[in-house]
N, C-alpha and C positions, 0 to 999 in steps of 0.2 A: 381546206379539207385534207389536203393532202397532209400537210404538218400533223395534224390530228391525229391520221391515222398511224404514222410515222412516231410519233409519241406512243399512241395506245399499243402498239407492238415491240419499243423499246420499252416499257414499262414491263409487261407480259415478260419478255423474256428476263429482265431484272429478275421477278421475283420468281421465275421458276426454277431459276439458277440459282438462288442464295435458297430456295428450298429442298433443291438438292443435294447441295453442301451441306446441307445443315446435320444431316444423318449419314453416317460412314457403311461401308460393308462392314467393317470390323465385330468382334459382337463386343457385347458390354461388359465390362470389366468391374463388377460390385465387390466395393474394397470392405469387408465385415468390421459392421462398428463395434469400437471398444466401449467398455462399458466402465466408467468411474467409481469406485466405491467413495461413498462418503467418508471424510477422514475421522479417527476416533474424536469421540469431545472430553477431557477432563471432565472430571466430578467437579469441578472448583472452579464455580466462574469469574472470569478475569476483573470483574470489579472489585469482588472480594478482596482479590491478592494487591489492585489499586488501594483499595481502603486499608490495606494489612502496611504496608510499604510508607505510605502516606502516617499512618499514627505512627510508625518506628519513627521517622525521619523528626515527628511531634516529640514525640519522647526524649531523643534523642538529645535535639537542638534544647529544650528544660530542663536536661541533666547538667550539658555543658553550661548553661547560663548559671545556673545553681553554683557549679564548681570556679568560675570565672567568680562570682562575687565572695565566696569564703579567702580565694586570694586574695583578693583586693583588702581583705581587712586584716590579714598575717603581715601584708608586706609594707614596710614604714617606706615614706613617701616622703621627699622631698631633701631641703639639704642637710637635714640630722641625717639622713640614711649613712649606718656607718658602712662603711669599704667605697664610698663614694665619692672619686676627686677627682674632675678632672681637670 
């Protein structure tokens, strides 16, 4: 019995102590919250400019193949090529 009561009184005083601590004399110090503005949005959504990007690079890469095969048939190949000997 004794233990018991010995416990119920170290308990008691546990939690009236960490309820004391828990709040200060000090007073409260409320720090004014800022407020975020949303950032602007483009008129032009960024798929658009994916899909804009995307057909140049299309275009682009069928120009060069275009121009790659007109060479191909200007330029004589193999060992008639004249200025060729090594």
């Amino acid at each position: 019995m004794r233990f018991t009561t010995t416990l119920a009184a170290a308990t008691a005083i546990a939690l009236t102590t960490t309820t004391v601590f828990a709040g200060g004399v000090a007073p409260v110090i409320i720090e004014p919250v800022e407020v975020m503005e949303a950032p602007a949005t483009s008129s032009v959504k960024p798929a658009y400019i994916v899909l804009g990007v995307l057909a140049a690079l299309l275009i682009a890469s069928q120009l060069d193949d275009e121009d790659e095969d007109e060479d191909e048939d200007d330029v004589a190949t193999g060992p008639e090529a004249p200025g060729i000997g090594f």
